[in-house]
C-alpha positions as protocol buffer text, in pm:
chain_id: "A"
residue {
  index: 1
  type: UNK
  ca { x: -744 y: 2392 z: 1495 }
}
residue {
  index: 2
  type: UNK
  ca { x: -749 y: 2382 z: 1130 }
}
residue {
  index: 3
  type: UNK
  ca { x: -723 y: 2068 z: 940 }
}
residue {
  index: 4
  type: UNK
  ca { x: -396 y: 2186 z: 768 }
}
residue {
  index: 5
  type: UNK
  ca { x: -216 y: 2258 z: 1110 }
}
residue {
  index: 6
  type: UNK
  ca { x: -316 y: 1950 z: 1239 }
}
residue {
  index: 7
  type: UNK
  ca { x: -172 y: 1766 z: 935 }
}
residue {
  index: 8
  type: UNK
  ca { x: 148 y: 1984 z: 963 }
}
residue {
  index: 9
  type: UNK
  ca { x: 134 y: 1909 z: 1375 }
}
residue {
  index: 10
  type: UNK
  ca { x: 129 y: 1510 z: 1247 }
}
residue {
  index: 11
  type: UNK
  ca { x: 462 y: 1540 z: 1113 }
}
residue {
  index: 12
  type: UNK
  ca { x: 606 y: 1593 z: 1452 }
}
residue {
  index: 13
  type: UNK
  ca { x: 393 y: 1436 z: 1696 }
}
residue {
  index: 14
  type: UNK
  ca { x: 156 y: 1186 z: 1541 }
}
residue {
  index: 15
  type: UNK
  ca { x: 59 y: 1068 z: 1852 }
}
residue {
  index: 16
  type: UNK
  ca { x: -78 y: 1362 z: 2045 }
}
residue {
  index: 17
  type: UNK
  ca { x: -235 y: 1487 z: 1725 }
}
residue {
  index: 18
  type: UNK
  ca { x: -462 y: 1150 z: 1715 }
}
residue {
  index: 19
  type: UNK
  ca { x: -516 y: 1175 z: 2072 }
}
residue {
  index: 20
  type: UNK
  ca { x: -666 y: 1524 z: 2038 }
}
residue {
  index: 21
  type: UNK
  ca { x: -897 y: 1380 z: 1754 }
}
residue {
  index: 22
  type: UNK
  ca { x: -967 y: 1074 z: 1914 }
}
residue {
  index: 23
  type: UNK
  ca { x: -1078 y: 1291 z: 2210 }
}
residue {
  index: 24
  type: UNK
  ca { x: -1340 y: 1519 z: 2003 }
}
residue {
  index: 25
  type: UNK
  ca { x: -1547 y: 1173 z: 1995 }
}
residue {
  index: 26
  type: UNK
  ca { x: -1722 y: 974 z: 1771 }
}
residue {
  index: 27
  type: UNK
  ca { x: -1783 y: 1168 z: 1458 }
}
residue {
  index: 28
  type: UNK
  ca { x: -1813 y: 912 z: 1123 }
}
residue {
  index: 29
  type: UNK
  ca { x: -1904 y: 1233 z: 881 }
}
residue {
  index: 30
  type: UNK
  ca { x: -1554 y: 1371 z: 994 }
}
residue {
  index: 31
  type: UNK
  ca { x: -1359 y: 1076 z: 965 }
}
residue {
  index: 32
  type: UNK
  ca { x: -1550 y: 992 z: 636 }
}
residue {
  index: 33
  type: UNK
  ca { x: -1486 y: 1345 z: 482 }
}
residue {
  index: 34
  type: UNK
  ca { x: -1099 y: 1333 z: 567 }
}
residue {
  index: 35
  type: UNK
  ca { x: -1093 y: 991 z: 384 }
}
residue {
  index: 36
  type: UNK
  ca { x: -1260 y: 1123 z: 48 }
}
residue {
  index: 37
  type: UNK
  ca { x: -1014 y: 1430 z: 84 }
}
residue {
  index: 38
  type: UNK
  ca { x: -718 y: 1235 z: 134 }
}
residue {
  index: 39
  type: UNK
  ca { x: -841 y: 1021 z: -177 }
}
residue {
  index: 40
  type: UNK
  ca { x: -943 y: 1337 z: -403 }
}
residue {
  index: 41
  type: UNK
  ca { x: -588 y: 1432 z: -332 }
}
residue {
  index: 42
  type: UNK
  ca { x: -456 y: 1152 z: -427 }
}
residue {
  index: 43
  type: UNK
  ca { x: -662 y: 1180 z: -752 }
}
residue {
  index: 44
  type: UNK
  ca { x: -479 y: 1507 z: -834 }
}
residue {
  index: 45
  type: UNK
  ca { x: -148 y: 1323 z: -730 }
}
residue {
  index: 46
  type: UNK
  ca { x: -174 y: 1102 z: -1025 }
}
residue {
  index: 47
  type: UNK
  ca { x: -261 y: 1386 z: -1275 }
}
residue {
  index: 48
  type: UNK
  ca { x: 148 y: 1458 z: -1380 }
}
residue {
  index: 49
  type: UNK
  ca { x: 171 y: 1096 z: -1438 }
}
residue {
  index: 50
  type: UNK
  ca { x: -154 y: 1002 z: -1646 }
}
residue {
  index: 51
  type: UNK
  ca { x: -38 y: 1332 z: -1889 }
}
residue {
  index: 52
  type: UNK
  ca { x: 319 y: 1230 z: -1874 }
}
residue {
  index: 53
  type: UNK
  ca { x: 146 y: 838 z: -2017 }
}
residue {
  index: 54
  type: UNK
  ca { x: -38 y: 1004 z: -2230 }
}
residue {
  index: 55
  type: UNK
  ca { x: 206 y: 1249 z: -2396 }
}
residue {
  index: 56
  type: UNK
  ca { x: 456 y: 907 z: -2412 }
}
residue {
  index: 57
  type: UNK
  ca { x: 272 y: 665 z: -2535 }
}
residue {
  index: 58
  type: UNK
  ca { x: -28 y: 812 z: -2718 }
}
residue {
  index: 59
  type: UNK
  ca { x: -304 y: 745 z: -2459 }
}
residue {
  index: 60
  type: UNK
  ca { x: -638 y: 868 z: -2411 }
}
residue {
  index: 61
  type: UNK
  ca { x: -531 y: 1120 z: -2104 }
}
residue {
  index: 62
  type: UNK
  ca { x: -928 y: 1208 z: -2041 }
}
residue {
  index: 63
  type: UNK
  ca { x: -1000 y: 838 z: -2023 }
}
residue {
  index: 64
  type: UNK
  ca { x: -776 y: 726 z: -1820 }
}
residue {
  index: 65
  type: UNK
  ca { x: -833 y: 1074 z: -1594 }
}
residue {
  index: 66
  type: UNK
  ca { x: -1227 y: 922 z: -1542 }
}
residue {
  index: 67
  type: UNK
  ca { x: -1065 y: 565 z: -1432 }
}
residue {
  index: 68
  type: UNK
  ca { x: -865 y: 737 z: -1176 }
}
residue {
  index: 69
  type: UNK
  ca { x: -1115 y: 923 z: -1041 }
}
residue {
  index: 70
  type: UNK
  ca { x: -1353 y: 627 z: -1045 }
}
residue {
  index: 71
  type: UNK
  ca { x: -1055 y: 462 z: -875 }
}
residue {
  index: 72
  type: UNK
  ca { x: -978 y: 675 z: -621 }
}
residue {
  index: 73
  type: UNK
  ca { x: -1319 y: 848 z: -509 }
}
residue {
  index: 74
  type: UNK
  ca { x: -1546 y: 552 z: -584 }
}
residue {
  index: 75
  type: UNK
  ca { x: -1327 y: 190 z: -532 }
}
residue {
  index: 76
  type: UNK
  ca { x: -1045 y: 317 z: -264 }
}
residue {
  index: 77
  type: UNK
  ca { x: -1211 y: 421 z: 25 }
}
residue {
  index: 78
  type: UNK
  ca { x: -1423 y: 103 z: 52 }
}
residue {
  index: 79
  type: UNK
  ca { x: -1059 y: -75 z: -1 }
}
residue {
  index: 80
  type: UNK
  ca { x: -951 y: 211 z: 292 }
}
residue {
  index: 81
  type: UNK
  ca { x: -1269 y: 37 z: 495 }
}
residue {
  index: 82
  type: UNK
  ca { x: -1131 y: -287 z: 445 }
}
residue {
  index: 83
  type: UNK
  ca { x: -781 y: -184 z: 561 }
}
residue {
  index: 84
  type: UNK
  ca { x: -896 y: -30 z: 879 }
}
residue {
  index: 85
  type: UNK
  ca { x: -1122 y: -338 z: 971 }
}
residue {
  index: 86
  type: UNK
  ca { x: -785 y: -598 z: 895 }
}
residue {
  index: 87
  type: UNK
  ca { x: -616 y: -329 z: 1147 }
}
residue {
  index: 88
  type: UNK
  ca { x: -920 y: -321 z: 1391 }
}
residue {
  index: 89
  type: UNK
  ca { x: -862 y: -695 z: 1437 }
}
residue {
  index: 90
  type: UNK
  ca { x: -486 y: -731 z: 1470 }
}
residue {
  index: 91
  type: UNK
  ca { x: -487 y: -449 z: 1727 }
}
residue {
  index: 92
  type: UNK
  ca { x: -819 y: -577 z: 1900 }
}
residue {
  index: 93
  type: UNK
  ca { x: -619 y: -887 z: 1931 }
}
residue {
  index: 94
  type: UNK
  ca { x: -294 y: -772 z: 2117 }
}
residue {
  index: 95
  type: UNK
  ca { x: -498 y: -458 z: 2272 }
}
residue {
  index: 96
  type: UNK
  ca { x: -835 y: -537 z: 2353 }
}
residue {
  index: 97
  type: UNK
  ca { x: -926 y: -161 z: 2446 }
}
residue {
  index: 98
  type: UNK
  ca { x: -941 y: -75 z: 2066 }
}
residue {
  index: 99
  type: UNK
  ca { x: -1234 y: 65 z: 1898 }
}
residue {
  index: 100
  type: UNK
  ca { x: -1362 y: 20 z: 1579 }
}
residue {
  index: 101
  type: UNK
  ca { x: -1396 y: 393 z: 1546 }
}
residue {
  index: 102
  type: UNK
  ca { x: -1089 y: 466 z: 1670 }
}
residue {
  index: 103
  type: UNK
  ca { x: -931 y: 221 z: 1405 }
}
residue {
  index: 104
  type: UNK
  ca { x: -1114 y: 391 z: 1137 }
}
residue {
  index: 105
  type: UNK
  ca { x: -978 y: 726 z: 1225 }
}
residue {
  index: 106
  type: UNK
  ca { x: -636 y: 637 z: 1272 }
}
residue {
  index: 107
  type: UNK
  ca { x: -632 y: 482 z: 924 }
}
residue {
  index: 108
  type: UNK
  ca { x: -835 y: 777 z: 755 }
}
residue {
  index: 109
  type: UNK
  ca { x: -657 y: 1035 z: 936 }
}
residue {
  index: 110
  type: UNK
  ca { x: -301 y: 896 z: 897 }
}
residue {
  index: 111
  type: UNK
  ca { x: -391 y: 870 z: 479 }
}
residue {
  index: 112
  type: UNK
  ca { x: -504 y: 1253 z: 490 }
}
residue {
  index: 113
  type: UNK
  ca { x: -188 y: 1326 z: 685 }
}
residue {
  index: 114
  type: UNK
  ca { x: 36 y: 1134 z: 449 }
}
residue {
  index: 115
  type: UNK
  ca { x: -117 y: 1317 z: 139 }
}
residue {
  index: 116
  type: UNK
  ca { x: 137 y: 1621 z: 99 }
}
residue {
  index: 117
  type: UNK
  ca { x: 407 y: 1343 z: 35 }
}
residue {
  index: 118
  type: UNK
  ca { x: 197 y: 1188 z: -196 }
}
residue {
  index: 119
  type: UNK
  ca { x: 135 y: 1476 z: -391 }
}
residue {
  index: 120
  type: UNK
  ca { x: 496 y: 1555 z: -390 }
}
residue {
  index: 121
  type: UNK
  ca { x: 560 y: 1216 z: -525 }
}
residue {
  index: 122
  type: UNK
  ca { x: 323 y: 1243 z: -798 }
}
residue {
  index: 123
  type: UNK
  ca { x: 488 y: 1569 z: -912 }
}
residue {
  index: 124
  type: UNK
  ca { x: 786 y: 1396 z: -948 }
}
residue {
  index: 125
  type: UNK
  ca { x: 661 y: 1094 z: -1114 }
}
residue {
  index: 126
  type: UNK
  ca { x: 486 y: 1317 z: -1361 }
}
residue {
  index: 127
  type: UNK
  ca { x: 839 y: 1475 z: -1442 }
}
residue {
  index: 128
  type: UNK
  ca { x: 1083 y: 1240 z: -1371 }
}
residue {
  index: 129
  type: UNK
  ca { x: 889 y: 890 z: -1392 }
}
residue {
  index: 130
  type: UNK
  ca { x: 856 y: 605 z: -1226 }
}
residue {
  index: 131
  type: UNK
  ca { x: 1257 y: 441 z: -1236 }
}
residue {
  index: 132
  type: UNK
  ca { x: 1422 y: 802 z: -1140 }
}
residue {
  index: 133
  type: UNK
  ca { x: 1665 y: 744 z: -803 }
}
residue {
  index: 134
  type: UNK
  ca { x: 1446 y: 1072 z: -622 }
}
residue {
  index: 135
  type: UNK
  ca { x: 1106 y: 955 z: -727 }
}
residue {
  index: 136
  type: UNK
  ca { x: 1166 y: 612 z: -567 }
}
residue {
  index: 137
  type: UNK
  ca { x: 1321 y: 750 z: -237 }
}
residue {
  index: 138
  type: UNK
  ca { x: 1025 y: 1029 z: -194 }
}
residue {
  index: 139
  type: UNK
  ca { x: 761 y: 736 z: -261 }
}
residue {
  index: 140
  type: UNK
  ca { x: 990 y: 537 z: -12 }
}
residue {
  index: 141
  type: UNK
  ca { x: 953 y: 823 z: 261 }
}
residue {
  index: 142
  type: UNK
  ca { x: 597 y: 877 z: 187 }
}
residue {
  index: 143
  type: UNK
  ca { x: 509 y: 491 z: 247 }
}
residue {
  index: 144
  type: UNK
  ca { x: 709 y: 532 z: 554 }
}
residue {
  index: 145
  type: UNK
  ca { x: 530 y: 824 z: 672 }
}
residue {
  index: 146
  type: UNK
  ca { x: 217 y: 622 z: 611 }
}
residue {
  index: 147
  type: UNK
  ca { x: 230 y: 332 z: 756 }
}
residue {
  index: 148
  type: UNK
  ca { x: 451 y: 506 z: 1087 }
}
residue {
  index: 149
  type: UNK
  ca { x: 108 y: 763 z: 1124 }
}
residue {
  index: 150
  type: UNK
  ca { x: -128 y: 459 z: 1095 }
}
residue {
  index: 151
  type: UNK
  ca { x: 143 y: 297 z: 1382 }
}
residue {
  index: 152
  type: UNK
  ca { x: 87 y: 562 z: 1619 }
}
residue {
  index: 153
  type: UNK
  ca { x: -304 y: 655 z: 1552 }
}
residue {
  index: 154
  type: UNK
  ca { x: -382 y: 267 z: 1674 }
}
residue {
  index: 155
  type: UNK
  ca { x: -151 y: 281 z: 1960 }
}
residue {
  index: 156
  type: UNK
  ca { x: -290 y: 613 z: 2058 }
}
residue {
  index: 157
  type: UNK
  ca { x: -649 y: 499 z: 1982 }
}
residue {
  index: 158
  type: UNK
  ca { x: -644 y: 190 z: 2142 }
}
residue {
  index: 159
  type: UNK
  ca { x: -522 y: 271 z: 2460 }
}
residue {
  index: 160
  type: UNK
  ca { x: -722 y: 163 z: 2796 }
}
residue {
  index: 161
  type: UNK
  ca { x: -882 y: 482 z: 2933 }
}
């Protein structure tokens, strides 16, 4: 099934969607992949912002275009690493059936999942900014979409087989 459908599938049963990917097997280059997609995304999520900076206060808008991208393509998937190893370890420790891999992958898959929120969010950042009442309650849903996926990819990945 298409990566887009699956993503769309997430929405309404996160679960079963990580179950099916779990059960494809071990494939790093996939997981990897979805991770620097979810992060390129995110890149383009903060584009309406950085111009909306830069148009306000007179800042370089290419520069600070090149520190996002180093940011997000180059810094924040080895921070996404990090994350997914904390969460290997707190769910190795209350379900010992848990997988690095499958850790990994819920993490990876539940920030590529997340992404059409964040991109939404970004929009409205770059028109609104950052205080506006709907900005702050579509970044509140998108964290909360987030962190429930990453919920329900470790429970679904690290259950005893």
């Amino acid at each position: 099934m298409p990566v887009s459908q699956d993503i769309l599938r997430t929405y309404r049963a996160p679960r079963r969607v990580m179950g099916e990917l779990y059960a494809m097997g071990p494939r790093e280059d996939r997981a990897i992949a979805w991770l620097m997609i979810g992060c390129f995304l995110m890149f383009i999520s903060r584009l309406p912002a950085l111009q909306r900076n830069a148009v306000g206060t007179g800042t370089d808008f290419q520069q600070d275009t090149i520190y996002a991208f180093f940011s997000w393509l180059i810094l924040a998937p080895l921070l996404f690493y990090g994350i997914a190893l904390i969460l290997f370890g707190v769910t190795r420790a209350v379900r010992p059936a848990t997988t690095a891999y499958g850790a990994r992958l819920a993490v990876f898959w539940g920030w590529l999942a997340a992404t059409p929120l964040a991109l939404f969010y970004g929009l409205l950042v770059g028109f609104n900014g950052l205080d506006h009442p709907g900005t702050v309650l579509v970044g509140a849903i998108w964290l909360a979409a987030l962190i429930w996926f990453w919920i329900n990819g470790l429970i679904e990945t690290s259950k005893a087989i």
